[in-house]
Every structure is written in C-alpha cells, then in structure tokens.
N, C-alpha and C positions, 0 to 999 in steps of 0.2 A: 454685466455692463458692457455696451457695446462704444461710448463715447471714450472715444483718444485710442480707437480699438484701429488696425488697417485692413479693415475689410472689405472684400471684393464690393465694386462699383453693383448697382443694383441694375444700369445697362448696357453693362459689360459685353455679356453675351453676344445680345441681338446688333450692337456695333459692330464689332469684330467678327460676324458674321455676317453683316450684311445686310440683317432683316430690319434694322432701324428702318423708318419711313418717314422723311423728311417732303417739306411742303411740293417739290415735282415730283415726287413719286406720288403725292395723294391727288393731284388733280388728273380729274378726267380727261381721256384723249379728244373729247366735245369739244374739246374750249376750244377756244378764237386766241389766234394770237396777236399781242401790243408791242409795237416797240415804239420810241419815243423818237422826235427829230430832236436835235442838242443847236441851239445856235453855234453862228460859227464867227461870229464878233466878239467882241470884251468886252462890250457895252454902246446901246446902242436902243433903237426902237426897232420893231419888226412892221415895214408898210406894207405888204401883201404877200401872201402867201399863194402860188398857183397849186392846187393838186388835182388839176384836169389830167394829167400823162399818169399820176401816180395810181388814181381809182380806175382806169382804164385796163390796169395787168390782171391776169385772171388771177381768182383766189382773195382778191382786196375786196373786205367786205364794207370798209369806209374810213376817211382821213378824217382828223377834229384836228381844229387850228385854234390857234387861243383867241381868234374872233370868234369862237362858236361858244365861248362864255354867256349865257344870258344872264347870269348872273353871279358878280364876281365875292366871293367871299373871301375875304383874306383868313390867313388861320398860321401860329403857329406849330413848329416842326418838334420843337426840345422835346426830350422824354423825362421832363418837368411833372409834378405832381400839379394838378389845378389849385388855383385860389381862388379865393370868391371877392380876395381884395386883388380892386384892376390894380393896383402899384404895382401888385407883384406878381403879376403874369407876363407870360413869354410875351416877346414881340411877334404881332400876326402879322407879317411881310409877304405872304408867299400864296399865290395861284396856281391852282393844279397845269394850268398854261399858260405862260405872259406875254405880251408884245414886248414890253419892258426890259428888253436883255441888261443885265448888267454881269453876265462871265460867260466867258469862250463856254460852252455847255447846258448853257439855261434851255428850259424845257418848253416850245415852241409850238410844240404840236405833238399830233401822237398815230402812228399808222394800227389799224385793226386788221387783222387777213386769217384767212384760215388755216395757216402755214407760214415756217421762219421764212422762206426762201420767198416768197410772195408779199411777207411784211418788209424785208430788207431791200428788196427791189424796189418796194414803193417810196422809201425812204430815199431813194437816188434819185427818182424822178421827182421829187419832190421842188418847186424853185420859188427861194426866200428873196425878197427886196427888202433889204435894213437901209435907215437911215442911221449912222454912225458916229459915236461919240467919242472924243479923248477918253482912255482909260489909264489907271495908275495900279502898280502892283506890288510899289513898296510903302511898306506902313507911315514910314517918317516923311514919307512925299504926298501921302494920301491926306495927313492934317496939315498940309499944305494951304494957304488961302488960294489960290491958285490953280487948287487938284481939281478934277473931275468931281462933281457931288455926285454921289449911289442917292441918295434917301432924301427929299427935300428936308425933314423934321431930324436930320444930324447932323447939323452945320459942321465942317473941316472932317466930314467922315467919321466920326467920335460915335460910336455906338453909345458907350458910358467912360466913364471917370469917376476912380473913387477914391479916395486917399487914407490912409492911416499914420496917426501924429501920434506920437510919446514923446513928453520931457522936451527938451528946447535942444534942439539941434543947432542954431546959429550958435549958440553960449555955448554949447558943450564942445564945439571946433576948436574955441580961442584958447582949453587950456594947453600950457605949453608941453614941446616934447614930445608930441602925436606926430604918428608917421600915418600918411594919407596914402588910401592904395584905391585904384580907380579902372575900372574897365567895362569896356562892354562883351557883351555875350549871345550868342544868337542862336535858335534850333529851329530846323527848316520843317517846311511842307511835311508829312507822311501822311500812308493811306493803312489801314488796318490791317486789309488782304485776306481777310478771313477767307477758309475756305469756299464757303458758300459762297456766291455772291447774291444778292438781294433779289428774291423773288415773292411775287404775293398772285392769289388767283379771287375772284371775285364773282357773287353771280345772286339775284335777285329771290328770296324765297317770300312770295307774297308780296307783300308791299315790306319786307324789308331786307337790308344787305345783308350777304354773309360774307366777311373777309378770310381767307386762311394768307399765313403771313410769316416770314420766318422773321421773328420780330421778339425784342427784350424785353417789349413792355405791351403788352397785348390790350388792358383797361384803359389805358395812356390812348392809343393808338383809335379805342371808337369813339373818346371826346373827341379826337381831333380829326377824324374823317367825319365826323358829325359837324364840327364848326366848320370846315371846309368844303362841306357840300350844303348846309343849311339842312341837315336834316337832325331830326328826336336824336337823343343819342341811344335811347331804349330800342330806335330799330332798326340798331347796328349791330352784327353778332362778329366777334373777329376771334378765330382760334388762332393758337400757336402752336404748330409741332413740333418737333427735336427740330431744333437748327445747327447749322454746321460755323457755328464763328459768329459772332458778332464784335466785341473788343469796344463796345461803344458807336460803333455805327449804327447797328440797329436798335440805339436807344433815341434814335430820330424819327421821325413819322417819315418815311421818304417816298413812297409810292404809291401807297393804300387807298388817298382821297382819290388819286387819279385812275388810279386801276376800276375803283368803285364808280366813280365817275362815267368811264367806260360803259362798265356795263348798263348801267342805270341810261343811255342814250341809246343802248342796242335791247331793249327790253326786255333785260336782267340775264341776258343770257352770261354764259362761265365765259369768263375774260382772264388770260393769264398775262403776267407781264412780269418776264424774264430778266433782269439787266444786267448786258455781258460787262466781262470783265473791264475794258478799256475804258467803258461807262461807269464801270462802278467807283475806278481809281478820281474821276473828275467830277461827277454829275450827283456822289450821295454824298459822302461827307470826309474830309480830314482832318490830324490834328493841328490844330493852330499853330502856326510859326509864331515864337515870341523874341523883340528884342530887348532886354535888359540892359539898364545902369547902372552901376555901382558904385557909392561911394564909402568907402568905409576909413574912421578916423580912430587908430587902434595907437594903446599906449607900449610903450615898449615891453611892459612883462608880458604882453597875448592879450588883453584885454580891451574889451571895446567901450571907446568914448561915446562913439555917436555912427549910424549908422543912413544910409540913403539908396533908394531905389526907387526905379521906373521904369516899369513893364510896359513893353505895345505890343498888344497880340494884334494876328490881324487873322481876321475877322470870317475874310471871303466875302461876297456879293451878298450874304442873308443871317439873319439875326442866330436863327437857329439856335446852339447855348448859352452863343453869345459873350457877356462880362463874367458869368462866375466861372469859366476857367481860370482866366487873367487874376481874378478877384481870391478864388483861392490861391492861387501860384502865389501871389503876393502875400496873403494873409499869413505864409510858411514863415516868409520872411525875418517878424520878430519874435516869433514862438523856439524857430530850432534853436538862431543862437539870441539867446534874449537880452537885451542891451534897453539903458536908462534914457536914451534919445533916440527916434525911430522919425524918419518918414519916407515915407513910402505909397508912390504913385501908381497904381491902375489903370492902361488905355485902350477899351478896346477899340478896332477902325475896322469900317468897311475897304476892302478893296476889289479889282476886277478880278477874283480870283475864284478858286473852287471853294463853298459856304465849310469852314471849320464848325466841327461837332464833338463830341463825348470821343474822348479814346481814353483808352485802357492807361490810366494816372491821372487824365482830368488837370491837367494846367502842373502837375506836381514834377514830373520829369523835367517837364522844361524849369521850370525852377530850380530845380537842384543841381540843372546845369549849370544855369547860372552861378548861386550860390555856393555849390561844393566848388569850381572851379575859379572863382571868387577866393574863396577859405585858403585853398593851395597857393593863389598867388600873395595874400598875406601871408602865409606862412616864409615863401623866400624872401617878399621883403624884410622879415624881420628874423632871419634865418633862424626860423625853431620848426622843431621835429611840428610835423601834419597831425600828430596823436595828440602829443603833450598840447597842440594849441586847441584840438577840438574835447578832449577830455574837459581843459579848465572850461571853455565857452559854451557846450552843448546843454541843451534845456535840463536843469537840474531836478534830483527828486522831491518832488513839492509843487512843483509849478504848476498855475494855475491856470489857464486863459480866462479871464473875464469874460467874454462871447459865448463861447461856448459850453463854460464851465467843464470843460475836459481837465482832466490831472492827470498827472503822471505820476503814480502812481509806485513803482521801483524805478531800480538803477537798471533801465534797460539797457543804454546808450554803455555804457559800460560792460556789461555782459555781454553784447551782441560784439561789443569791440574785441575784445579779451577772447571769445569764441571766434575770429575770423583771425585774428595775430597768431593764435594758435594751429588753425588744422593749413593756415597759408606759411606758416614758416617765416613771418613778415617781417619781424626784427630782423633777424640774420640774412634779408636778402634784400631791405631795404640799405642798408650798411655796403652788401657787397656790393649794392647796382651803384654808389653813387660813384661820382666824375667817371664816367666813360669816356671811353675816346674808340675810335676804328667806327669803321660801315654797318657792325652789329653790333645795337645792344639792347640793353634789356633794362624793364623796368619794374616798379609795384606801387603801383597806387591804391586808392581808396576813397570811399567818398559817402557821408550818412544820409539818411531820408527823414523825413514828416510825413505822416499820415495823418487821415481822419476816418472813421468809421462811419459809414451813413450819412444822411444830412439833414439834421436838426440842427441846433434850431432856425437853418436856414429858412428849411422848409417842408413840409409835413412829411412825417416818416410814421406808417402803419404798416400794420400785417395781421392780413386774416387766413384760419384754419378751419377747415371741417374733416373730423373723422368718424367715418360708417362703420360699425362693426358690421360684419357678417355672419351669416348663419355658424360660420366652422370658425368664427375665433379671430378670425384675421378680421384688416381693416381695411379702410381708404384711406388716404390721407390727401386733402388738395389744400394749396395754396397759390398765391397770384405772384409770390417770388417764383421767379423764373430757371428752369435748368437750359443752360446755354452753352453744355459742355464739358463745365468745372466741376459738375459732380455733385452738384445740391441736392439732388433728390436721394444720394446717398446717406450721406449725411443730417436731411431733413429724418430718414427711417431709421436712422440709430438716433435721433433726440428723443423720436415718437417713441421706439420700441423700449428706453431705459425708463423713461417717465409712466408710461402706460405698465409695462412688465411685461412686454411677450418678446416671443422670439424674434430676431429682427425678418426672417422670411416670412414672417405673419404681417409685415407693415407694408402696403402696395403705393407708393407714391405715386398718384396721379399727373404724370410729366406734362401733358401737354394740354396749356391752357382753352377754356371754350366762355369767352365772356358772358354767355347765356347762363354757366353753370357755378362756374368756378369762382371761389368766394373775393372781392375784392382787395389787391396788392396793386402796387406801381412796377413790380416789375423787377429786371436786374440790375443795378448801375449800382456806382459809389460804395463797392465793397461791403453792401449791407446784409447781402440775404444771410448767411450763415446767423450774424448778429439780430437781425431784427424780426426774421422770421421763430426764430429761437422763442421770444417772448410768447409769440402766438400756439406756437406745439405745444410750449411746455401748458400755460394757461387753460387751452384746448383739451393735452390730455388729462388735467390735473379732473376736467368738468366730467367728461365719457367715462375716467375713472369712477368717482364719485357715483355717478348715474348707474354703472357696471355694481358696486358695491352694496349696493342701496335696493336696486333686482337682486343680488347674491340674497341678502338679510332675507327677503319675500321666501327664497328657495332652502337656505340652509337656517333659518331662525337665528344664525349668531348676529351679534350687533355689527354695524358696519365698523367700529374702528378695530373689532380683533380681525376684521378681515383685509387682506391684500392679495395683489395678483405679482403671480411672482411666475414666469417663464412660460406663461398663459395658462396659468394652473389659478383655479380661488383658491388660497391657503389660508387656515387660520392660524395665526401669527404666535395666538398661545401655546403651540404646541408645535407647530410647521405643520400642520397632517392637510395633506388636499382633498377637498372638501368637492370639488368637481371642476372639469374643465372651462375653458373660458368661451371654449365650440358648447357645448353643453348647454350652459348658460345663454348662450345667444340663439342657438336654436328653440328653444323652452321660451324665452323673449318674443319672439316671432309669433311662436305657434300656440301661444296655450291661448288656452279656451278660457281660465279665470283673469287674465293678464296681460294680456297682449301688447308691445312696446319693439317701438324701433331704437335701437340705443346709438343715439347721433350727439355729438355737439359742432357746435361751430361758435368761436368769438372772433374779437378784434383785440389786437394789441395796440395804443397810440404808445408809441414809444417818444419819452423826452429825454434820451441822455445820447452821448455820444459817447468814442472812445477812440485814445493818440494811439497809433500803431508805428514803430519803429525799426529801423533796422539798419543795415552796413553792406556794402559791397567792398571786396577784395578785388584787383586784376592783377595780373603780370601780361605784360606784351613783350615781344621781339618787335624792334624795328630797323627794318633796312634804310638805312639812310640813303643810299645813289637814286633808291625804288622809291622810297615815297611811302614804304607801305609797310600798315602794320601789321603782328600774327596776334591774337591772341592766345596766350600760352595755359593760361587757368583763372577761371573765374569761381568767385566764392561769391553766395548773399547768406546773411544770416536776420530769420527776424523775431521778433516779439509779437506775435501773431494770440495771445492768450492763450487759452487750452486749446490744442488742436482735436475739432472733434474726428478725422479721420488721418493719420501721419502720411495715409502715403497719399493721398489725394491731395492733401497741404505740399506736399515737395511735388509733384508733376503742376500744382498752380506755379511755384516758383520756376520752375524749370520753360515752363512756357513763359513767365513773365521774362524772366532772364533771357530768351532767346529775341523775342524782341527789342528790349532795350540794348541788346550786341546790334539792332541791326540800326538803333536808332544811332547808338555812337559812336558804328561803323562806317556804315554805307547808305543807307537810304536818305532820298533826300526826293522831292516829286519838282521833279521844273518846269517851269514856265516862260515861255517864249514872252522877251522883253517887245519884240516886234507885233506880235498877233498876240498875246494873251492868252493863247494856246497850251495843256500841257506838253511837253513833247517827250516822257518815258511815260503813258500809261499804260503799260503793259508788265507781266511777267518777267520778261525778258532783257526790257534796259534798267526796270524800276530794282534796284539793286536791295532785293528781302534776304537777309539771314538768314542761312538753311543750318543744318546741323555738319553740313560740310565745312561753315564757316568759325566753329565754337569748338573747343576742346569740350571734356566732359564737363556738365553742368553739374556745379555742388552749393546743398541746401544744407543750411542749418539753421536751429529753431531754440529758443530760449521762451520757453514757456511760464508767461508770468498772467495767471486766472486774471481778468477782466472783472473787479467788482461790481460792476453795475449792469453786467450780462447776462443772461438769464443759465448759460452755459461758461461763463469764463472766457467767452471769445470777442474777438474784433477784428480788423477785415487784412485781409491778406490778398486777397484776386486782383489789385491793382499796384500796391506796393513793392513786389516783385522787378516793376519796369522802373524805379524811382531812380537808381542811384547806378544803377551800370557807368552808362554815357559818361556820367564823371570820373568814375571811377578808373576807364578806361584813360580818358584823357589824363587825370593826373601821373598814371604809368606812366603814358607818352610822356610826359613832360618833366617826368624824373629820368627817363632812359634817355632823353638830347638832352633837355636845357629848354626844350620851343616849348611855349603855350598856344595849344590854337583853340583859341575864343570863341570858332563859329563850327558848329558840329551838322558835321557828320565828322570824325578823326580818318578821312578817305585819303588818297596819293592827291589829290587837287587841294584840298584844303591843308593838309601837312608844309605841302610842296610851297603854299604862299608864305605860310604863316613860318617856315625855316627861311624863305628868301626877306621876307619882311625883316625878320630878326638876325640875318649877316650871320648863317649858317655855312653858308658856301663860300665867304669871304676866305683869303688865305689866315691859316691856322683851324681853319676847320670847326670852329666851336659859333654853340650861338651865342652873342653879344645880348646875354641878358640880364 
C-alpha cells in the first residue's frame, strides 16, 4: 500500500535538476514579443492614443490600442466552473483593451516587437490623452452616495450584498448581565508573488488557437478566451505545463484572450506575452482587503447571546471573484463559534484599485483575523483563559450546517488543541508571559481556523480520469485537476497504484494539461484536487481493473472474482500463485491475433458532498518595545486534514502555507498612493514578503481523523495552512504588552499607533487597556 506512505515526489528529480520545462522554456525563439501599456490614471476615459514615435523604432512589428476593438465582447475573468443558469455566472466586465480606465494599471493598449528591448522602447514612446475622473480607494468611502461610480448597473459601488439571519438578535441583546465587546478589524492589500510570474504564448494552427499558459485551470481558460474573443470554444486548444506558483492568481483568466488576440491580428503568428514582475504585483490580481465589524453580546460564563458582523471587501476596479470570498469569510462566521442569534452582513465594493482575485484561503484568513482576534478581546473582557473560552464556544461534535450539509464529524477542535498546548509547552509559558513589564518581552498566543473542502453545493464540482495501460504493465493516468507545485500528481500515482495493484513506478501521471487531450476538470483551486479527484481514480481504476480481469479470465480460464492484481502480478487469490504478469497480459491484449483490445477507461466523478477541515496555530513572539518590532520565536499549526495520502508532502504544504500567512501578519501589506491611485511598493524589494530569514523553524502537526464521505479519508489542506497564523501571531503580541492591534499587518508602523492609541508611552509605561 503506498497511501499515507512518504514517498519521493514523482518530479522530484527533473526539478532539482533543472530539466523541468515550464511555459518560457517551451516557446520558440520565433515568437514576437507583447508587452502591454498600464494606464497611468485611477480612473478615467482614454481620448487618444498617438503611436506614430512608437511604430517608427526598428524591431516594432505593430501597436493595438483599445480603439482597435471592432468588436467589443465582454467576458468574465474568475476561474469559476460555468453555469448554463445566467443568475449564476461570473460578472463579464472586462476587455481584452479599454478606454474605460477605472485603476492606475488598466490595460490600454498593447506593444508587439520582435525583441524586449524594441517592445519597451515602444511603450515610452507611446503618448495617452485621458480625460480624468474622481477616484476613491477606500471601501467605506466608496458606498459613499457621493463616491465616484466604477459600473453604472452597481449603485454606491456595491458589487453584491448578502446577509445571513439566525434567531432574533434585537431580543436576544435585552437579556440582562451581557457584556458587549465591539471592534473593528482590517487586513490589507497582498499580492501572491509566486515565483513565476504570469506568462502565456499564443499562435494560430489552421483556423484555430493554440494557447500554452502557466495557468491553474486550463478548461476554465478556453471558455473564456472563447467568450472574449467570440470565437467556438472547440477551436481553442490551451495547454498547461509545470508552473512555478500560482497561490490563486492563476485561477483568473488574466492574459490568454489578449495574448490570443495578438496573435489572431498578426496572422497567427507565435506571440509571447511576458508580465514582469512590477506588473504582476498591480495589473493580474490580489487578495482582497477586508473591513470587519463586530458585535458580540456574551453572558458572563463565555457564552454567546447573540452575535453581529459586517464584512466589506473591496473589490478592485473588476468583478473578477468578486462576493464569494466576502460571502465565504462571512459564512465562517456562525459555523466556528455557533450561537442561537446571528446576523451577519456581506459587502462586496468596487474601488479604484488593483481587481482582487482567488488567493491561497479565499476570504478565510482575513476572517479569522477578524474573528480569532475578536475571541481574544472577549476573552480580556471577561478575563477568562483564551482555551477554556474557545474549548466551551468552538463548533461542537455533531454540528451540522444546513447549506452545506458538512458535519463534523469528531472532536477535532480539541485534539488539534491538546496537540499544539503540548509540543508549544503553552500552559507553562502562557502563565510565565503574563503582566510583563521592561523593553522585552514575550508572548504566546493562538488562534483556530474553518475550512471547507471543494465547492458544492455552491457550485459544480467534477472530476474526470483516463488510464492507458501499456504494452509492459505500466499506465497513464491524466486528469484536468491540476499539479501547481503541491505535489498532486504524486499523490494522484499512489491512489492509482493501491486501487489498480501495481507498483507505484508503473503509474506515469500525465502533468501537463493539453485541452485537445486531456479529459475534462476545472482545475486547481479551493483545496479540492486531492478530495475530488480521489472519486475519479478510485472509480476509474476500480473500471480498467475490471476490464484487466475480465482479458485475464480469456487467458488463464479462472473466473474473474478468484482473480486480482496484486504488485502487477495476476494472482489467483485461491491460492496467491501468479498466474502471469500484468506486462504479459497487456502485451497478448494488443497483439493477439484472436483478441485484440486496448485496455483503457475513462469516467467522471459529479461529486455532491463536501467536508470541514480544521485546525490551530500556536506562536510565541519577542517584542521590543522602544523598536516597534516583533521577532517571532516559534510557530506551530496543527490540522485535521483526514488520512493524509503522502505525510511528507502534507507538512512542506503546511510549511509553505505557514510562511505566508507569517508574512501576511507580519509585514506585507501592497500601498496605494491616496494622491495618484498609484501602487508605490511593486516591487521585490520595498513589497515586504517573508523569507525564511524572517520565521524560525516551521512545525506541522497532523491529527488524522478518515473523512467519511471521501473516497480516500481526505479533505483539503493546501489552503488552510494560511488560516490562522496572522492571529495567532497578534494575540502573542497582545499577550506580551497589553496592545491590541486591530489592523494587520503586526509591523513597527501599525504596533507603534496602535501602543500610542492605547497610552503605552504614557508615564508608568503600561497600556491603558
């Protein structure tokens, strides 16, 4: 058996060597090269465009301005599964070029050359005339009556609004002896930073395109260069090869229609379109900054009367995923701690900003900043331990959601607790850290997550498989779930190899998606491939078995149920004795002359269930008080992730999740110039990412509780890794002073207000909280 086994990655090798071949390394040195012009307004119209100086440089094979539209299709960007009901399709906002500006970086125009240095020279000579409009960049100013309008059809900037009601919240206030704790909460700008940054190349075979794309959702990608160019979507072909990062950016359509575009006006010739990095921090997508409110009306033993919130994410200039981040963030709300009065508000708003998209948690980080930092300030007002209040409050075992029909299923919340108080030493250092005093000290917080696995029944969740045997025994295995790094394809050859019965270097998983070929998936996002693609192996091999067995019966006469394949050997089971190999069998398959059989299956799994995934962060931090700044000293996550089908591929996902969410509630934070709309750190170098200079050793641990309604016992892990840091870290912080700071990133500028706010520097030295 090779599932919950930790074995070597299946491309291990060719990474660590080098010979991976990612999307510039497979395009031709033919191609034409694209770069794009960015406007350089906030919002605004574009009245002419001159690029007479621009086509004039040698090497410029031709400029396209977004008057060279003949015709404008709108199309949306999300890496959304399609509906055939319009209620429930993406908003289609967006032109491959617009006059239209509504953010410092919209896409204007686009230079073609034969050469970087001849395409970026034409981009200077380039000169815009805008007509210029008021822009707004903060959410609560933007549903403004007053604000600037993005979109005539979203009055006050309001993308959507959605609300969720339990039980009567005005009655449930008035009974007596409730203590009212109230706050707001905020989590800025970030950009993904994947290593890669977004490249696709493009070029005409016949009358149809071929996109190659370093892209999370490859099927996703030719409906929607297909609605955005008006063309079939049959003749669209778009591959995907190993990509280097995506994190939720490249689950957007971001360049493909216009690269496509390209070429389809230079007569199909290869068009590559590169976007550097300074471009990719503003111009493809980030995660939403959300502001939350909190009201919560708790009785004196910890428990909650009644509960209130309202989210505003914002949005950016473009619909792109628009309200179900906001809409899940919120939906966490009365699941984690589950209370008999709930309302709770969802707002998504356009602003003149860079368009937010998919990142790695999906609305759930920023929630549980909110939230777990939320939890810790009821806990001081009603001075009980942070455990004892979230043990009695956290989703009990049994709960059900109604929506979703998710359960839960054990005492996760508990185990995951109990395993982090443990290997953090948490009792005995929570005790020693409390009332400090002097310029150092130290802390330990903590702070729990919500999860969801996949996304039904929001909205359609499949997966299909085909596997090839081969002449020698071994197989293929393709699927339209996506490997993006995290290791799936590993993982997918040990479900194939224990369900089918051969060895796992007989399973060849087919990485790199080619939509002409490869059987229909949506792709990577929302923590599902491991879970949903599961359905489709196991179903898959359970059929090519069958098929395999059924050819054995023709060759060895025994009946097919005394037969199985056991380490790619046909055994009969009455006795174990091998009866012939499983290369044997497939070669005799092929070639014979009474028989002849390709032994293939391929299905589809429609998967309807989902599943909760849970878990905990531990921190301890050092803080200087005179500095402003914090260290962090050790960080723990532990989760409930179901059976893990590979342990060590499960801990390097957490370990990546973990380093991002340090940097989310650390230091990163993407600004915007309040004067120009501008961002002004797109870069490497001022945009402040967590390196591994910045994190002490990262430690995983795993409470493994089988997923019943799994095909494998699992559920999703590749995003809940980033859940719960940020808080976790600020509640250290704010066990080691006394300060709460409400608005994250926990940096020396946000510390530094949020101690001066609270009469930390006052004499006696404490803060007045």
């Amino acid at each position: 058996m090779y599932v919950g086994k930790k074995v070597t990655r299946v491309d291990a090798y060719d990474k660590v060597i080098g010979r991976t071949r990612y999307t510039d390394d497979l395009c031709d040195k033919s191609a034409y090269i694209a770069r794009i012009l960015h406007s350089t307004i906030a919002n605004g119209r574009v009245l002419s465009i001159d690029t007479s100086e621009a086509e004039k440089i040698p090497g410029v094979v031709k400029v396209f301005t977004c008057f060279d539209l003949k015709e404008k299709h709108y199309f949306p960007t999300a890496g959304h599964p399609w509906s055939t009901d319009e209620s429930h399709q993406d908003v289609a906002d967006r032109l491959v070029l617009t006059d239209r500006v509504r953010f410092y970086g919209d896409d204007i125009a686009a230079v073609v050359a034969e050469d970087e240095v001849s395409a970026a020279q034409a981009l200077r000579a380039i000169k815009v005339e805008y007509e210029e409009y008021p822009f707004v960049l903060d959410v609560l100013d933007a549903m403004k009556e007053d604000a600037p309008q993005l979109h005539e059809d979203y009055p006050n900037n309001i993308l959507k609004h959605t609300t969720i009601s339990k039980g009567n919240y005005e009655e449930a206030i008035k009974e007596p002896g409730l203590f009212k704790v109230e706050g707001w909460y905020s989590t800025p700008t970030v950009q993904h930073c994947h290593i890669e940054n977004f490249i696709c190349y493009a070029e005409m075979e016949g009358d149809r395109i071929k996109i190659v794309s370093s892209t999370q959702i490859p099927h996703i990608v030719r409906r929607v260069v297909g609605q955005a160019l008006g063309v079939e979507w049959g003749k669209i072909r778009v591959i995907k090869p190993y990509i280097g990062g995506g994190f939720g950016n490249k689950q957007d359509v971001l360049y493909e229609p216009l690269c496509a575009w390209l070429s389809m006006q230079l007569h199909g010739h290869l068009i590559k379109l590169d976007v550097p990095r300074e471009e990719t921090f503003v111009s493809t997508r980030v995660r939403h900054a959300i502001k939350s409110h909190i009201i919560s009306w708790v009785r004196p033993d910890g428990t909650f009367a009644a509960r209130k919130l309202e989210a505003f994410s914002d949005q950016g200039a473009y619909a792109s995923h628009g309200h179900s981040i906001c809409a899940k963030g919120v939906g966490a709300f009365p699941q984690l701690y589950p209370c008999d009065n709930v309302e709770a508000d969802a707002y998504t708003i356009f602003t003149n900003k860079s368009v937010a998209g998919a990142m790695r948690g999906y609305g759930i980080p920023q929630a549980m900043w909110a939230v777990e930092c939320h939890t810790e300030d009821i806990c001081a007002k009603l001075n009980m331990d942070p455990l004892e209040f979230r043990r009695k409050n956290l989703m009990p075992v049994g709960f059900k959601d109604a929506f979703s029909k998710n359960e839960l299923y054990s005492d996760t919340f508990n185990q995951c607790l109990d395993k982090g108080i443990e290997v953090t030493d948490y009792l005995r250092k929570y005790k020693e850290y409390q009332n400090q005093t002097g310029d150092i000290r130290r802390g330990i917080g903590m702070a729990v997550f919500w999860y969801n696995t996949a996304v039904w029944p929001i909205s359609l969740e499949t997966s299909s498989c085909r596997m090839v045997l081969n002449q020698d025994g071994s197989l293929q295995v393709q699927l339209g779930e996506t490997e993006i790094g995290q290791g799936a394809d590993t993982a997918y050859s040990q479900m194939t190899a224990d369900i089918l019965g051969v060895p796992l270097e007989a399973v060849h998983v087919v990485s790199c998606q080619d939509t002409d070929v490869t059987p229909f998936g949506t792709g990577a996002y929302a923590s599902r491939q491991t879970y949903t693609a599961g359905f489709s192996i196991r179903q898959t091999a359970l059929l090519l078995k069958e098929r395999i067995l059924k050819y054995a019966h023709e060759l060895t006469r025994m009946p097919e149920y005394n037969l199985d394949i056991i380490d790619g050997q046909i055994v009969r089971i009455t006795d174990n004795r091998v009866l012939m190999s499983l290369g044997d069998l497939s070669t005799e398959a092929l070639y014979s002359l009474s028989h002849s059989e390709h032994l293939s299956a391929e299905s589809t799994a429609q998967i309807k269930s989902n599943a909760y995934s849970f878990g905990c962060t531990f921190a301890e931090v050092e803080v200087d008080i005179p500095m402003c700044k914090v260290k962090l000293l050790d960080i723990v996550n532990v989760h409930d992730a179901g059976t893990l089908i590979n342990p060590a591929l499960a801990e390097a996902q957490v370990h990546g999740g973990m380093s991002m969410g340090i940097g989310f509630g650390l230091s990163e934070n993407l600004l915007f110039d309040p004067k120009t709309g501008r961002a002004l750190n797109n870069n490497l170098l001022d945009y402040k990412l967590s390196t591994f200079m910045d994190h002490p050793r990262l430690r995983a641990y795993f409470v493994e509780n089988a997923e019943p309604t799994s095909a494998f016992g699992t559920k999703s892990l590749g995003e809940p890794p980033t859940c719960s840091i940020a808080p976790a870290i600020r509640n250290a912080v704010y066990q080691a002073t006394g300060v709460y700071v409400n608005d994250a990133p926990v940096n020396p500028h946000h510390l530094f207000r949020s101690m001066k706010e609270q009469h930390m520097f006052e004499e006696g030295g404490e803060a007045n909280v």
